[in-house]
Every structure is written in C-alpha cells, then in structure tokens.
C-alpha positions in Angstrom: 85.8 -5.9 150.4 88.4 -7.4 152.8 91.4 -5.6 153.5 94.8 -6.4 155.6 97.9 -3.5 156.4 101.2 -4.4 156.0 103.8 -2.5 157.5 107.6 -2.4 154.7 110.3 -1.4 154.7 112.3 0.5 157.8 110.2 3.5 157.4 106.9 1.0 158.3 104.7 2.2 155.3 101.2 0.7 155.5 101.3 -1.4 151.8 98.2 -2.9 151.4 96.3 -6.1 150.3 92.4 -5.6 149.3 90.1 -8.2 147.6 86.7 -8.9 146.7 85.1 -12.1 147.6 86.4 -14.2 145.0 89.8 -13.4 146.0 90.8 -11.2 143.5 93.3 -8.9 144.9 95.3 -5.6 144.5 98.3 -4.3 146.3 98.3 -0.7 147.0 101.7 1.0 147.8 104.4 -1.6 147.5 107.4 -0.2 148.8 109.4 -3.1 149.7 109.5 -6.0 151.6 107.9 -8.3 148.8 107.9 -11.4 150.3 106.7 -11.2 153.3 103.6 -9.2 151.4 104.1 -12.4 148.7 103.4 -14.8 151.3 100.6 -13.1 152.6 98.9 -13.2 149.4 99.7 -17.1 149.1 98.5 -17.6 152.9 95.0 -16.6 151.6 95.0 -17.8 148.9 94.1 -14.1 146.7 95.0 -14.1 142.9 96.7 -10.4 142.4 95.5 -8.5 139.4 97.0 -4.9 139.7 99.2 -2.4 141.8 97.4 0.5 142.9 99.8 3.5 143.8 98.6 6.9 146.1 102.1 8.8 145.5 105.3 8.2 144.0 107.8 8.3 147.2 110.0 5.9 147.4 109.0 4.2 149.9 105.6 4.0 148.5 106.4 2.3 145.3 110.2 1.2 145.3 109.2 -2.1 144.6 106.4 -1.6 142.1 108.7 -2.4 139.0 109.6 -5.5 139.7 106.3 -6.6 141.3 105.1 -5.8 138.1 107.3 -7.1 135.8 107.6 -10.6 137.6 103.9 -10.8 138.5 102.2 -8.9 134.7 100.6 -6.7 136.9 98.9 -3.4 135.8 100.1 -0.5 137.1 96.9 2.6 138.2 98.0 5.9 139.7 99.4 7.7 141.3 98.0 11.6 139.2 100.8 12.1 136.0 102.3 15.1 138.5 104.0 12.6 140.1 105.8 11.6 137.2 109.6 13.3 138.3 109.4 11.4 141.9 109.0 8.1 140.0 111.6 9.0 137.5 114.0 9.8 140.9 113.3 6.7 142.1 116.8 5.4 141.8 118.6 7.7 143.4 116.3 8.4 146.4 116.2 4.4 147.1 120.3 5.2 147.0 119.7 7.8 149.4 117.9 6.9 151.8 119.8 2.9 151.9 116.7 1.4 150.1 117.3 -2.1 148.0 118.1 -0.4 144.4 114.4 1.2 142.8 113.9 1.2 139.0 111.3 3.7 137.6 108.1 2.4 135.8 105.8 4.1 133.5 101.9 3.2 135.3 99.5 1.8 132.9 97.2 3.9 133.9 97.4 7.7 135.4 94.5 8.6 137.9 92.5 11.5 137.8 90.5 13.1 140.0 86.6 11.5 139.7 88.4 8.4 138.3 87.1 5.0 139.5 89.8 1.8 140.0 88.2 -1.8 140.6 89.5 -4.6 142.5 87.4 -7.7 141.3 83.7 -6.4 141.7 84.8 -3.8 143.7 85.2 -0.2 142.9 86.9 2.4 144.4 86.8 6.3 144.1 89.5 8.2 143.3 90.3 11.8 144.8 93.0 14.2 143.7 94.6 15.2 147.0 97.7 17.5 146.0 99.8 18.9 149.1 102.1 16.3 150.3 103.3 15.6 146.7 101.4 17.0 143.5 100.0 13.9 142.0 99.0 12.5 145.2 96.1 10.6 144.8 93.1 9.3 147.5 91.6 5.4 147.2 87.6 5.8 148.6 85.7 2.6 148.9 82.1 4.0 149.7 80.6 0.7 150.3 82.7 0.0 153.5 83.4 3.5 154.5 86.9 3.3 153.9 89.7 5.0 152.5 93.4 4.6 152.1 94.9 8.2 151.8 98.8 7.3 151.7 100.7 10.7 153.2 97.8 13.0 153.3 96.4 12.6 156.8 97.3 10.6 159.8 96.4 9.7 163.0 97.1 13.0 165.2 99.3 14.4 162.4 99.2 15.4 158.9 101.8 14.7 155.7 105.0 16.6 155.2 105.0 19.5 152.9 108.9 19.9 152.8 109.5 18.0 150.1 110.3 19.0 146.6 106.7 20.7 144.9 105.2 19.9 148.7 102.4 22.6 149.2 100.9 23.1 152.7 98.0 25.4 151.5 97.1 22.7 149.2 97.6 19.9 152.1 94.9 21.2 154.0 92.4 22.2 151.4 92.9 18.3 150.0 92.2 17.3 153.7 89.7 19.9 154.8 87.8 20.0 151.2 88.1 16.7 149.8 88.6 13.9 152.6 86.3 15.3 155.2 83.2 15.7 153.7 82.9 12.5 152.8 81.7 12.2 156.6 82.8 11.5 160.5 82.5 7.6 160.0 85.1 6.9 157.1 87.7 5.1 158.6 91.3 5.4 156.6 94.3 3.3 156.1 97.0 6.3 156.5 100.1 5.8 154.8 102.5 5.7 158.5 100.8 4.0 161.9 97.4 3.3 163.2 94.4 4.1 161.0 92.0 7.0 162.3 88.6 7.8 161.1 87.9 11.9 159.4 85.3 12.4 162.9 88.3 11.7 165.2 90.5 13.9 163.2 88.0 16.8 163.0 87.7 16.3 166.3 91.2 16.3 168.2 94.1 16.6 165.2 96.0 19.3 165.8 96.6 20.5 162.6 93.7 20.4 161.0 90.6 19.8 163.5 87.8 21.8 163.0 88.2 24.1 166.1 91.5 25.6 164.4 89.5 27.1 161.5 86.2 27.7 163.8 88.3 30.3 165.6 90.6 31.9 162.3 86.9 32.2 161.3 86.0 34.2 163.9 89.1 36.8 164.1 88.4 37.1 160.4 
C-alpha cells in the first residue's frame, strides 16, 4: 500500500491519501482544504472509494459531508462514542473560524477488532479511547504502519482536555494497545512528523517506557 500526508487546514492536520496498486484510494481524516487534496488525487491518477475517519474533531472531518455527498463516498469510523462531536460539528467549525461543517451520519461505525479495506488492502482497526471516546486507530500490518490521528505524536501525546477527554484512558490506549504491536511500526500522527512506537518508548516524555519502569519500582 502507497501512502502520501497532507497537511489542511490552519491547524496542519495530517489528512491522508492511501491506495492499493490499482489505484483504488481512500482519504482518511478530511478536515478541509479539498482541493488541494482533490488535485492530489487527480495528479495520480487514484479512483477514491471511501472516507476513513480516526475521531470526530473538527478539524479531522469538517469536510467529510460534502466530500461525501459530491463524491458517493462511504463513510467508516470513527467508534459510535463519537457520535455528539460530529453532531457539534457546526458550531465548533463556527468556533474556531473553520469554512461552515455539516454533521454526517458514517456508513459504517468501527469497532474495536474491526477490519476496513482500501482496494486489496486491509487494515486493522483499534479502539484507542483517551483523546476523545470513540477514537479509533488504522493498522496496516503488512507495511508496518499506522495512522493514529490524536492519540500519539512525535515527542508528545493527545490532549485530554476536551469534553469526555480521559488521560488514564490515553495512555492505556497508547501503552496497551499501540505499543505492542512492536518498536518498528511507523505512524502517521494526526499533527507533524510521523515517529515510529520504538522511538516513542524510547525518548517521549510522556509515555516512554522509563516513566513506568521507575513508578514500577516505588510501587
């Protein structure tokens, strides 16, 4: 699977274009900027078959409704508990001086041990609850990859101050979930440069191993 990282919107959210090798493609996280992600799509030459969604913030998904109205797209994830960020999608874009957002009802909710395809490609699906509750983790074991939206970033970790945001359940989802599927899995973070887990367990400061090694020990 081939993969390129768009950066939308002023916030500079990493939206996504993956495809198989007949070109069949899927966007994950379209939170604006639509044609310059169009055009990238028409550059090489992909056919677009669904919209793929990690979390329901705003600018994560503004743009899903129309992308999927104007292009029949199928909407898959983020988990159902995201359900009252999409329907507040309106007035956050209002907020936070994002082109108006209409909420969507996704074709498909995610689950936890769910599988999505793009083309002959198939990707694993982790519940990963912390950042928002219905946050949702793409896993594409083939080519070591994941795209894990606000969970986990390079040096840094996702917000938990947000509405139904749970730090506990951050980095359990991060500790539990995303690391042991090993040191080598690069990821596609949802903000700035992608990472891979061993570089995080390694040196993060929030959630490298080291931290719990020692509140191991004084246990």
């Amino acid at each position: 699977m081939q993969f390129v990282v768009i950066p939308v919107t002023a916030f500079q959210q990493n939206c996504s274009l993956l495809w198989d090798a007949h070109g069949r493609a899927a966007i994950v996280d379209p939170g604006g900027d639509l044609p310059r992600v169009l055009e990238e799509v028409e550059r090489r030459g992909l056919t677009l078959t669904k919209i793929l969604l990690t979390h329901a913030h705003v600018d994560h998904c503004a743009a899903t409704a129309i992308l999927a109205r104007e292009r029949h797209l199928p909407v898959e994830g983020p988990q159902r508990a995201d359900r009252f960020w999409i329907e507040a999608l309106p007035a956050a874009a209002a907020q936070f001086g994002f082109p108006p957002a209409e909420p969507f009802e996704p074709d498909r909710w995610l689950e936890d041990g769910d599988t999505v395809s793009v083309g002959d490609e198939s990707l694993e699906v982790l519940h990963c609850p912390g950042h928002t509750p219905g946050h949702v983790v793409f896993f594409h074991r083939a080519s070591r990859c994941a795209w894990v939206g606000d969970v986990l970033f390079a040096g840094s970790i996702g917000r938990t101050d947000f509405p139904r945001g749970d730090h506990a359940a951050l980095i359990r989802s991060i500790r539990e979930r995303l690391f042991p599927l090993g040191d080598d899995v690069r990821f596609v973070p949802g903000h700035g440069p992608m990472s891979s887990f061993g570089a995080e367990r390694r040196t993060n400061p929030f959630v490298a191993d080291r931290l719990f090694a020692a509140k191991n020990t004084n246990a």
